[in-house]
N, C-alpha and C positions, 0 to 999 in steps of 0.2 A: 557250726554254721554250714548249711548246705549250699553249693554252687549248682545251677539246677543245666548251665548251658554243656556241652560237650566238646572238649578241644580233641578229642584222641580219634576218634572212629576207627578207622582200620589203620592208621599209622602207616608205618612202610609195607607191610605186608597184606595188602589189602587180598581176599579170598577169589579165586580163581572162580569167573564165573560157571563155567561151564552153561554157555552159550549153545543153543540146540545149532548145529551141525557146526562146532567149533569154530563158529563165528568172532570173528575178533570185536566185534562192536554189535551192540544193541542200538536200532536206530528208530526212536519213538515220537513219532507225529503228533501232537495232540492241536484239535481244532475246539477252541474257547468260543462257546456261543454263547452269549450274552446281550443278543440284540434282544426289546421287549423284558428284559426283568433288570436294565438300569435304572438309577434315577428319574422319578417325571413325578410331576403332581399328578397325571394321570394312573398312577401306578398306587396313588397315595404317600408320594413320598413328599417332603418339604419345600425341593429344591431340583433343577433339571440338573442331568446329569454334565459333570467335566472334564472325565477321564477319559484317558484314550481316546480321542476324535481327533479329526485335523485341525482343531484350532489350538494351539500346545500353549500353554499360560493362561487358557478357559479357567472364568471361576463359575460355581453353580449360580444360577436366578435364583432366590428365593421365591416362593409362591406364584413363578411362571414358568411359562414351558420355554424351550430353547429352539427355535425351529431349525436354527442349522445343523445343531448336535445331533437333534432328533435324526434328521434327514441323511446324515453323516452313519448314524447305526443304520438306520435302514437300508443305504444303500450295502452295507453288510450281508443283508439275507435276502433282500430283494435280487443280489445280484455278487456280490463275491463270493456268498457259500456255493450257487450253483456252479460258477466258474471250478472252483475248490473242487467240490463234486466232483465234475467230468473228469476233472486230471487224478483224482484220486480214484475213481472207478476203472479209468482206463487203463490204470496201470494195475487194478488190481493191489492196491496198497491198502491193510489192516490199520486203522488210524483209531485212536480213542478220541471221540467228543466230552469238553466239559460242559455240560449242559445244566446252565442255570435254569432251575425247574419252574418258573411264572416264564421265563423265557419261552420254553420248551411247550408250555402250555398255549401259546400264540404261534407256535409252528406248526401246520397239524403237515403240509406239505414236505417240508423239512425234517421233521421225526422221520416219517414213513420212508425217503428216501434213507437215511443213516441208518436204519431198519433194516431195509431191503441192503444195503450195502453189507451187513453184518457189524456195524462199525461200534468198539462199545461205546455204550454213555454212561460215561462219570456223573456224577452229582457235581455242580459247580454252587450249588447252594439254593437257599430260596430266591434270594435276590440279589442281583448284581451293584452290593451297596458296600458300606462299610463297617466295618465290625470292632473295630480297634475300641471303641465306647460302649458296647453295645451289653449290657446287665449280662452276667453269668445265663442265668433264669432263660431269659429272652433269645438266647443264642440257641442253649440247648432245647426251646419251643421249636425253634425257627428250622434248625436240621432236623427236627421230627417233622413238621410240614412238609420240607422240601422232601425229603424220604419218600411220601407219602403219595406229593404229588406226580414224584418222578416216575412212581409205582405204576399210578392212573394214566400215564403219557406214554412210558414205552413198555408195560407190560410187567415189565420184572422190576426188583427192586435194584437201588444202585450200589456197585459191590467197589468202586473207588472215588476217594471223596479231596473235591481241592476247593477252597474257599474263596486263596486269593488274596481278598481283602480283609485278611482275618486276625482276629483278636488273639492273646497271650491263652484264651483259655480253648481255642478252636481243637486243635488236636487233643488236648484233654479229651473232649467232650465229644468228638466222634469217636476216639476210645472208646468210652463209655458205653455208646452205641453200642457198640459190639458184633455192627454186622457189615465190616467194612474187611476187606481184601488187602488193602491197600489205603491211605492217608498220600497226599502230595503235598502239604501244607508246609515243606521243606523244599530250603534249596543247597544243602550241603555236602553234596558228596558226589561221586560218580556211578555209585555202586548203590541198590537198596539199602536197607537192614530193619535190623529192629529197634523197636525204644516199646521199654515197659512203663505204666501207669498202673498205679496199682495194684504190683503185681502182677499183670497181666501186658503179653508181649503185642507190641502190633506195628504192621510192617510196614516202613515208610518209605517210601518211590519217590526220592528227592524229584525237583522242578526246576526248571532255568527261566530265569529274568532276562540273562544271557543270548543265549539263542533264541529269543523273542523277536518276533516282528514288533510287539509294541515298544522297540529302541526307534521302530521309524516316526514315533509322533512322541521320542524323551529329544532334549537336549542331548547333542553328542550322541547320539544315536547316526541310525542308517539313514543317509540323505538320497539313496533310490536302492533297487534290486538287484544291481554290481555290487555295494558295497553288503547286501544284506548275504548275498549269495557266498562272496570272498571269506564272509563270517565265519559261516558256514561251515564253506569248506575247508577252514583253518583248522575246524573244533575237531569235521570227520575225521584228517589225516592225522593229527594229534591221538586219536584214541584209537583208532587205525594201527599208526605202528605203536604204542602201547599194547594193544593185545597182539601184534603177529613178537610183540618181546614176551608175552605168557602173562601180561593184566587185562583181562578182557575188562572195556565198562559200559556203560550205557551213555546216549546222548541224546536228546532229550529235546525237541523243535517245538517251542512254544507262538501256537499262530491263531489270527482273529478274522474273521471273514470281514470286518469292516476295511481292516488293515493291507493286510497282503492278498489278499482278493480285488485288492484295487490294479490296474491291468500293468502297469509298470514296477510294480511293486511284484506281483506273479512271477514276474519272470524268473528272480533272482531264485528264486523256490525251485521253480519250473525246473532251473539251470543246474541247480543243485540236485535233484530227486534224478537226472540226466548223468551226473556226471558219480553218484556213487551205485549206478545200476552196472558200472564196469569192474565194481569188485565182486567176487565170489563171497567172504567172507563177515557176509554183514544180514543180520535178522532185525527186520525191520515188522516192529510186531505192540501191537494192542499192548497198554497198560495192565492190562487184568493178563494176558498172555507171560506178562514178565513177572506178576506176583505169583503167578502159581509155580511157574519155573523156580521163583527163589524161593518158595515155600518148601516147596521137593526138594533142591539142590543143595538148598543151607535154610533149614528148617531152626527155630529159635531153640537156642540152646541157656539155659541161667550159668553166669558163671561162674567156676567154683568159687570165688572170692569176692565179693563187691565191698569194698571198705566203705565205701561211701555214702550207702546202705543200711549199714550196721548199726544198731544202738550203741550203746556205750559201753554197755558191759560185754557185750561181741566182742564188739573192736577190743577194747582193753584184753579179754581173754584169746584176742588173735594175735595182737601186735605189741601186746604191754613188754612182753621178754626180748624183745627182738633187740634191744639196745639193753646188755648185761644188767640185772638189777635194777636198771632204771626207768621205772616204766611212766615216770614223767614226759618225758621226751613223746611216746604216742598219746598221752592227754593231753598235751597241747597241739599236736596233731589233730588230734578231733575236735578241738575246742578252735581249731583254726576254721579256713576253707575248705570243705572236703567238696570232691567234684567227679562225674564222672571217668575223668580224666586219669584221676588216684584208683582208678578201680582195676586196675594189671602190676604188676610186677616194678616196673620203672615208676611209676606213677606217683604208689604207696611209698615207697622208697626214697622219692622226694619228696615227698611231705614229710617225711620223719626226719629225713637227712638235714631240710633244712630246719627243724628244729633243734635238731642238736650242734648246728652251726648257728643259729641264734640264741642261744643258752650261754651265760657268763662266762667267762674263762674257770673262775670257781664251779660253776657245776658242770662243764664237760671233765675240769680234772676228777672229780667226781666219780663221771661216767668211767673214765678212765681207771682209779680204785676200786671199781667196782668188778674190774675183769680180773678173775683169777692168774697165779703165777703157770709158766707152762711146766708139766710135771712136776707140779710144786708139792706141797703136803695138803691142799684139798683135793688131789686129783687122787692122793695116795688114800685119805681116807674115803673117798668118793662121797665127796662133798659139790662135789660140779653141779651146774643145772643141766638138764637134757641135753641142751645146745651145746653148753662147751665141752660136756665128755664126748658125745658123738664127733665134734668139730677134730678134739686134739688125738684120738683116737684114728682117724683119718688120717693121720702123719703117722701113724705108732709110737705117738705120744707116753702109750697108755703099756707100752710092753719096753721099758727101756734096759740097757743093759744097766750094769753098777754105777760101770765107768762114765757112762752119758748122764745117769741121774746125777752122781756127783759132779757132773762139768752142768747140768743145768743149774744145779742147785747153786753151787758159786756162781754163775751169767745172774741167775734172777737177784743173788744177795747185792752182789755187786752194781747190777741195777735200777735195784728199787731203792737202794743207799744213793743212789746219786742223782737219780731226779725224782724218787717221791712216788711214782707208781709203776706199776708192773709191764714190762715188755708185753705189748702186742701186736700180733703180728693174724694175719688170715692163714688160719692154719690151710685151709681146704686147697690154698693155690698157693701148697709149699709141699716139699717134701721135709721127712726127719732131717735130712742133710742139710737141702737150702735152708731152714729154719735155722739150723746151729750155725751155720755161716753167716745169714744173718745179723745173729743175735753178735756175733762176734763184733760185725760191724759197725752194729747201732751202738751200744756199750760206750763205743768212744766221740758221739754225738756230741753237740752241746746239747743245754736242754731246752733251747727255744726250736732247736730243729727237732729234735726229737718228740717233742710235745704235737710238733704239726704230724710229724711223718705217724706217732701212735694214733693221734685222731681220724687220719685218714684211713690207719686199718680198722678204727672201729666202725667207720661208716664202708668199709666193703666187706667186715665181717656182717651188719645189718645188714648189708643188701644182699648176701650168700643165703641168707637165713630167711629173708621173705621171698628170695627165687625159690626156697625150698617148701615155705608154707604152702606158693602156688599147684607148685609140681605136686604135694601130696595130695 
């Protein structure tokens, strides 16, 4: 069974942006233009639009127009984008537009200004609708249109794509495309990265619901531009001092000209874009600006190992050995959840681990039987598998004197007479010495303790052994 979602991303060690002029934070505007390609029967759609407007618990009309919603988007471009505009020209701030392209197509005045400003335009889709129902077939028409017409509107084609309202198959399917920079149809992380489809790697510029101005028209959102601005400035300082501690990340200001272009709602922006112009250490830069940076900086790399990945006969020929003889324990691994979560070092390792902690008490002793004695008479005739001669050899296991062979030989008779299988111990984080002190130790266990305490070196002899699959 494959688990398709990702719990792991960069884990604790997330990769050091390297931010142009070692910038502790990326600070990335995006302006969602969407007025003209929502909802309306005039548009051809079923129903007037309900989202995002100042009436909050709006449901759509069916087969009528909404006059207030309407008039609610347009004061959006009729008058918050211009507003937007001037503080955004004035300052001279690089901002990306998501431009929904039927939108973009009723803007001719509004393009040409984002034009002239240099400002990029994203693709925000054909139409500002929703996509969660929307036929496979029909979606990947619909991103060929919008492509096409964004093409017609501003000249070039569009090289970052966010939907939004988007379906389970949306990032698939601008994959597909193959002529995207960049996908934002994520909101998971802080940092870029990659996600393969197909084989084929492509670079996702997570998105914030978060530092949205449309929290001022959810529930429990921002009730004016004090509280939107406090936001804000919670998120900058937060990743502020994370990069001046050495995690540069990106953060991410999701805004709508209907919304925060409204004049009380401005300000909190206004307040904010004011009060991070007193740091040096912040690049504030176009969506397409930060994919090419991560493309250079941290270009996709496959890696060595993806268990997750793997067929069956892969995996079994990677990981069947890794639990001595028993190469049960990785088919139920793979017959379990594999996800890309199992796909490093820690991951794999519990997926296997806890299969051999789910396994009977009968077949971990098993497991257990199945690990040779140490310097025993398979090591003498080299009967070992790869792993365990290299393992016990690593202690010099494998060069003993008379007198050591004969004290192992009596520790292992004496051991395996009294509970049934063979002392294990991880040889790698032992020396010859610690081992015989050790073994002296354990000897006089009982054997419900000693049964726990062998199992647990068999599960950090397994995990010794796939830290080493990776490293090779």
């Amino acid at each position: 069974m494959r688990y398709p979602r990702n719990f792991s991303g960069y884990g604790p060690n997330p990769p050091h942006a390297n931010w142009p002029g070692g910038a502790n934070v990326a600070v990335q505007l995006v302006l969602n233009y969407e007025e003209g390609g929502e909802n309306n029967i005039l548009h051809g759609d079923a129903a007037s639009e309900a989202f995002l407007a100042d009436v909050v618990g709006a449901a759509p009309w069916p087969g009528q127009r909404h006059w207030n919603i309407e008039s609610m988007y347009e004061y959006g471009v009729r008058a918050g984008f211009w507003r937007l505009h001037k503080l955004f020209t004035e300052r001279n701030l690089p901002i990306t537009v998501y431009g929904v392209a039927t939108a973009l197509m009723r803007a001719p005045e509004q393009v040409e200004a984002m034009l002239a400003a240099d400002w990029e335009i994203a693709s925000h889709g054909l139409k500002w609708v929703e996509h969660k129902d929307m036929e496979r077939a029909e979606e990947a028409r619909q991103i060929k249109e919008a492509i096409g017409l964004h093409t017609v509107v501003t000249g070039s084609r569009p090289l970052g794509w966010y939907t939004g309202r988007s379906s389970l198959n949306t990032v698939d399917l601008v994959s597909e495309e193959g002529g995207f920079a960049y996908v934002s149809d994520a909101y998971d992380d802080d940092l870029p990265h990659w996600r393969t489809h197909n084989a084929k790697p492509q670079l996702i510029i997570p998105y914030t619901l978060s530092a949205n101005d449309m929290r001022f028209v959810t529930p429990s959102g921002f009730a004016n531009g004090e509280q939107f601005y406090q936001f804000l400035k919670d998120s900058f300082d937060c990743l502020y001092r994370e990069g001046e501690e050495g995690s540069p990340k990106m953060m991410s200001i999701g805004l709508h000209c209907r919304l925060v272009g409204q004049p009380g709602r401005f300000e909190g922006l206004r307040k904010f874009l004011d009060y991070i112009a007193g740091f040096d250490k912040v690049w504030i830069a176009r969506r397409i600006d930060i994919a090419r940076h991560w493309a250079t900086q941290h270009p996709y790399r496959a890696p060595k190992l993806a268990p997750s990945q793997m067929d069956a006969s892969t995996f079994m020929a990677t990981f069947g050995g890794v639990y001595e003889h028993s190469p049960f324990i990785a088919q139920r691994a793979f017959e379990a959840e594999l996800a890309p979560a199992h796909d490093n070092p820690t991951g794999i390792n519990f997926a296997l681990r806890n299969q051999f902690r789910l396994a009977s008490p009968d077949e971990r002793l098993g497991v257990l039987k199945a690990h040779p004695d140490l310097a025993g008479k398979l090591a003498a005739a080299k009967r070992l598998t790869a792993e365990s001669t290299a393992e016990q050899a690593s202690a010099g296991l494998d060069a003993l004197t008379d007198a050591e062979r004969e004290t192992f030989t009596d520790l292992n008779n004496r051991y395996v007479e009294k509970f049934g299988f063979p002392f294990i111990i991880a040889v790698r984080d032992n020396t010859k010495a610690s081992i015989l002190e050790t073994f002296q130790r354990r000897v006089e266990n009982d054997r419900e303790t000693e049964f726990t305490t062998a199992c647990a070196q068999v599960e950090r002899i397994a995990q010794l052994r796939i830290e080493a699959l990776f490293a090779d």
